[in-house]
C-alpha positions in Angstrom: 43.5 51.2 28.5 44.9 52.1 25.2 46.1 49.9 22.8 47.1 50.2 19.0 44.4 48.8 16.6 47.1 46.2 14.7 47.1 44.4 18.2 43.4 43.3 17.7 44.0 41.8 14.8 43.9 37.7 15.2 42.2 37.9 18.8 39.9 35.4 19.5 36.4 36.5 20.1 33.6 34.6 22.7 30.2 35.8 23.4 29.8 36.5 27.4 28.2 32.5 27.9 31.8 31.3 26.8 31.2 30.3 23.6 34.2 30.4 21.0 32.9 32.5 17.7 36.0 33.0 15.9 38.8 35.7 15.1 39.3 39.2 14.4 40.7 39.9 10.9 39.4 43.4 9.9 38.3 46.7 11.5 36.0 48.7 10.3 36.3 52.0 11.3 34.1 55.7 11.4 37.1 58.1 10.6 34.7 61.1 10.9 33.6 59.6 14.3 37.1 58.5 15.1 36.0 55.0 16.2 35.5 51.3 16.0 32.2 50.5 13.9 33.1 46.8 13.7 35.0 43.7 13.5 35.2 41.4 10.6 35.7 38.0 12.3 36.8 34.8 10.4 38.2 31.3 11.2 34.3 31.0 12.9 33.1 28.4 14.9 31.8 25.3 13.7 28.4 26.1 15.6 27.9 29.8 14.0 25.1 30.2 11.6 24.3 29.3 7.7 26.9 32.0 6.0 26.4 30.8 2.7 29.3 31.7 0.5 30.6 33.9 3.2 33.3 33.5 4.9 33.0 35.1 8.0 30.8 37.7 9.7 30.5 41.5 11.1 30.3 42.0 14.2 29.2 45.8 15.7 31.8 47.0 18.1 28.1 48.3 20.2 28.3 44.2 21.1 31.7 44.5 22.2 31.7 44.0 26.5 35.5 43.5 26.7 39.0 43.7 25.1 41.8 42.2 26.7 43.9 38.6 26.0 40.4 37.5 23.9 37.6 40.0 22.9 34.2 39.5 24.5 30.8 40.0 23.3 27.2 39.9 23.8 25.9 36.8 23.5 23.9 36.8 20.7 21.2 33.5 20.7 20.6 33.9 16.9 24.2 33.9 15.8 24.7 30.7 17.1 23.1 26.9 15.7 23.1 23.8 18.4 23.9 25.6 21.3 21.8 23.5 23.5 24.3 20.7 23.0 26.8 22.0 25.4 
């Protein structure tokens, strides 16, 4: 499937365990390699780790398992606080 970058922008990202982690802003990409090196995701979860001042996190396209309606990821247990409570 090929789709145009500008369509990722504001897609709503969930690790593979169905947890909501936020939405895509930015791309970062590798022009030399012609490809995706990550995702700048804001509007995050209440449950996603101390950021300090930061208003968001990178994510490395590697994690990515799926683009379609919402973008899927690898869960990742240390990117999430009181996940147990679900």
């Amino acid at each position: 499937m090929k789709t145009q970058i500008t369509d990722l922008f504001g897609l709503k990202i969930y690790s593979e365990n169905g947890m909501y982690v936020g939405e895509i802003e930015d791309i970062f990409l590798d022009i030399d390699s012609k490809r995706i090196e990550s995702l700048a995701v804001g509007n995050l979860a209440p449950g996603i780790g101390e950021l300090g001042t930061h208003r968001g996190v990178k994510i490395p396209f590697r994690l990515v398992k799926s683009v379609s309606d919402v973008v899927v990821i690898r869960h990742i247990h240390q990117l999430f606080h009181g996940e147990d409570e679900l």
